[in-house]
C-alpha positions as CSV (number, residue, x, y, z in Angstrom):
1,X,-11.2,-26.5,-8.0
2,X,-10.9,-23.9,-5.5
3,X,-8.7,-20.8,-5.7
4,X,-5.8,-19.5,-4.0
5,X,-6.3,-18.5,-0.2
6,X,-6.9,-15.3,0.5
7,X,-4.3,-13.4,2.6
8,X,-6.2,-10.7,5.3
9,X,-4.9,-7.9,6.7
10,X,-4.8,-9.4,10.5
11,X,-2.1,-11.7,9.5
12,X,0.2,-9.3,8.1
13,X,-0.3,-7.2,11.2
14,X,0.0,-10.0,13.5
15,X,3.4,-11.0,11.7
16,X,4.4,-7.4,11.6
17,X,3.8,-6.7,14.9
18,X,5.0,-9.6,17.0
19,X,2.2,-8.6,19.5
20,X,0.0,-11.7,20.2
21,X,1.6,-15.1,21.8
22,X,-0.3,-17.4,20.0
23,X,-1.3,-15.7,16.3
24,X,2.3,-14.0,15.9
25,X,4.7,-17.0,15.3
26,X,2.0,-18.9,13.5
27,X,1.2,-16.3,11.0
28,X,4.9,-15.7,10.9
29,X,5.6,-19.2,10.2
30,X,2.8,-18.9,7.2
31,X,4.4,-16.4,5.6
32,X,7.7,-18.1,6.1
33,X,6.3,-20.5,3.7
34,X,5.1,-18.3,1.4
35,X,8.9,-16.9,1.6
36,X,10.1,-20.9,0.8
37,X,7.7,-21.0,-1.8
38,X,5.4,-23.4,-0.9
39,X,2.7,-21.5,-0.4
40,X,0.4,-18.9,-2.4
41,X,-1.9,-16.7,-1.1
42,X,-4.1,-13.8,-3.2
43,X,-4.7,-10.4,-1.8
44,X,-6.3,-7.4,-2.7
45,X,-5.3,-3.5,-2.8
46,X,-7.9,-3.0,0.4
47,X,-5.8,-5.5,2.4
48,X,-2.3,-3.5,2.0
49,X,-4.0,-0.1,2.2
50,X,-5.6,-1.6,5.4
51,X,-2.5,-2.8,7.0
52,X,-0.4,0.7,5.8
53,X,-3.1,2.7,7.9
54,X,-3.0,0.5,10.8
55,X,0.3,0.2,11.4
56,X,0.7,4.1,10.8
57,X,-2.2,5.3,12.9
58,X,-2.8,2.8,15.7
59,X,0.4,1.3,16.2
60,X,2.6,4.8,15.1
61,X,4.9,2.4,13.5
62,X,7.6,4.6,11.1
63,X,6.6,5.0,7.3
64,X,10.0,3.1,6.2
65,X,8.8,0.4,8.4
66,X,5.9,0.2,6.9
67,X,7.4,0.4,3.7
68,X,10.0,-2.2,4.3
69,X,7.7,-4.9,5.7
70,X,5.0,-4.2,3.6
71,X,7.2,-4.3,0.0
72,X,9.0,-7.7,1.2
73,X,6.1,-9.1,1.7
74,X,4.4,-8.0,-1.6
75,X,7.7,-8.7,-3.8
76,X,7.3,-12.4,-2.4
77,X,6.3,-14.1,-5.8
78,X,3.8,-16.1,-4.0
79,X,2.1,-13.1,-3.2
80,X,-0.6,-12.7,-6.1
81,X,-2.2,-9.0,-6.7
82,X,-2.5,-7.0,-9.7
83,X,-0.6,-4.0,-10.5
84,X,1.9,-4.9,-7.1
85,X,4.8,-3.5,-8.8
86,X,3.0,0.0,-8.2
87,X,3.8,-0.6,-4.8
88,X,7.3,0.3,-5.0
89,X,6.8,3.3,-6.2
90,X,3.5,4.0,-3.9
91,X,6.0,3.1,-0.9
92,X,8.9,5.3,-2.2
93,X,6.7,8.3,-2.2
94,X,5.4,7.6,1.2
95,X,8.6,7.7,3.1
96,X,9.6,11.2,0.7
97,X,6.4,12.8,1.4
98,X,4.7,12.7,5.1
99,X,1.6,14.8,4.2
100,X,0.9,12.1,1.5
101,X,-1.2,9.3,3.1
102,X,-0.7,5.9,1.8
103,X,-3.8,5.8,-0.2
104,X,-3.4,9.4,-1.9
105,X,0.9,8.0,-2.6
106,X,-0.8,4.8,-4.7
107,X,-3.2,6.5,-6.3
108,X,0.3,8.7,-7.0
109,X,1.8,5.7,-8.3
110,X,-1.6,4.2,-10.6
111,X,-1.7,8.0,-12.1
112,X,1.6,7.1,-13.5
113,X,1.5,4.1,-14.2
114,X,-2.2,5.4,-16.5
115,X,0.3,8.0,-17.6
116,X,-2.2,10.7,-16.2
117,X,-1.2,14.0,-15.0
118,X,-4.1,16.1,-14.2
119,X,-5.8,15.3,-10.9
120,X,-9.0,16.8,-9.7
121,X,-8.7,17.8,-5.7
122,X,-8.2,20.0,-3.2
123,X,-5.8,18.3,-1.5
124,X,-2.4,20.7,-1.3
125,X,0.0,17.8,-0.9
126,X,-0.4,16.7,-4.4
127,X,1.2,19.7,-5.2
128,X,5.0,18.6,-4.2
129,X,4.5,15.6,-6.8
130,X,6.4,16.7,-9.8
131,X,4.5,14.4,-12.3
132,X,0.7,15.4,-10.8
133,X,-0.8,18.2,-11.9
134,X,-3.5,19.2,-9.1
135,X,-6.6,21.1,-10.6
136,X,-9.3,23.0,-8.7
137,X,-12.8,23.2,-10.1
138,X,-13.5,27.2,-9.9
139,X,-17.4,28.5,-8.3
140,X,-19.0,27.3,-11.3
141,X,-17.4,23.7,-11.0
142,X,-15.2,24.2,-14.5
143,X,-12.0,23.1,-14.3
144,X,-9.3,26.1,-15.4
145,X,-7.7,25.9,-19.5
């Protein structure tokens, strides 16, 4: 018996986007029906980080945009993917902190969620997450007390 389809990241965009005559209104009407409920699809974390990143850096569509499209879709409960209630968090901080990217605001949200604080990385941004903890290893590679 076969699985549940598989939703890519080109049909969220071309629904998002309204940009192509033909794909547009028939991936739109898809995911109308995943909306009425008779239809489920599976996806995968690559397939939202995917979409976030495109529609930030190629089509310089807002963050809340992204955010809003992006969590309607995902809160659809024909919309099967692990851990998706991260996502509201992920998308919350990604709208309150622009030098976040999408990818560094879920693994934000999956720190939580592992109830981890201490991250490893030289990435600056981290530090105006209250709840992360950003660590540098020092010239040795030791991490400080």
């Amino acid at each position: 018996m076969p699985g549940l389809p598989f939703l890519d990241t080109n049909l969220i965009l071309r629904h998002t986007l309204q940009d192509h005559a033909d794909h547009s209104p028939r991936a739109t009407a898809f995911i109308g029906h995943i909306e009425a409920g008779d239809q489920r699809v599976r996806t995968a974390d690559a397939v939202i980080f995917e979409a976030a990143f495109t529609l930030e850096r190629t089509y310089r569509v807002p963050r809340v945009t992204i955010r809003d499209g992006l969590w309607k879709l995902l809160s659809l409960p024909g919309v099967v993917l692990p851990g998706k209630l991260r996502y509201r968090r992920a998308f919350a901080l990604y709208v309150a902190e622009p030098k976040l990217s999408f990818a560094d605001c879920y693994f934000v949200a999956l720190m939580e969620s592992l109830r981890l604080t201490d991250l490893i990385s030289f990435d600056l941004g981290f530090d105006r997450v209250a709840t992360i903890t950003r660590k540098e290893p020092d010239s040795a590679g030791r991490l400080p007390a």
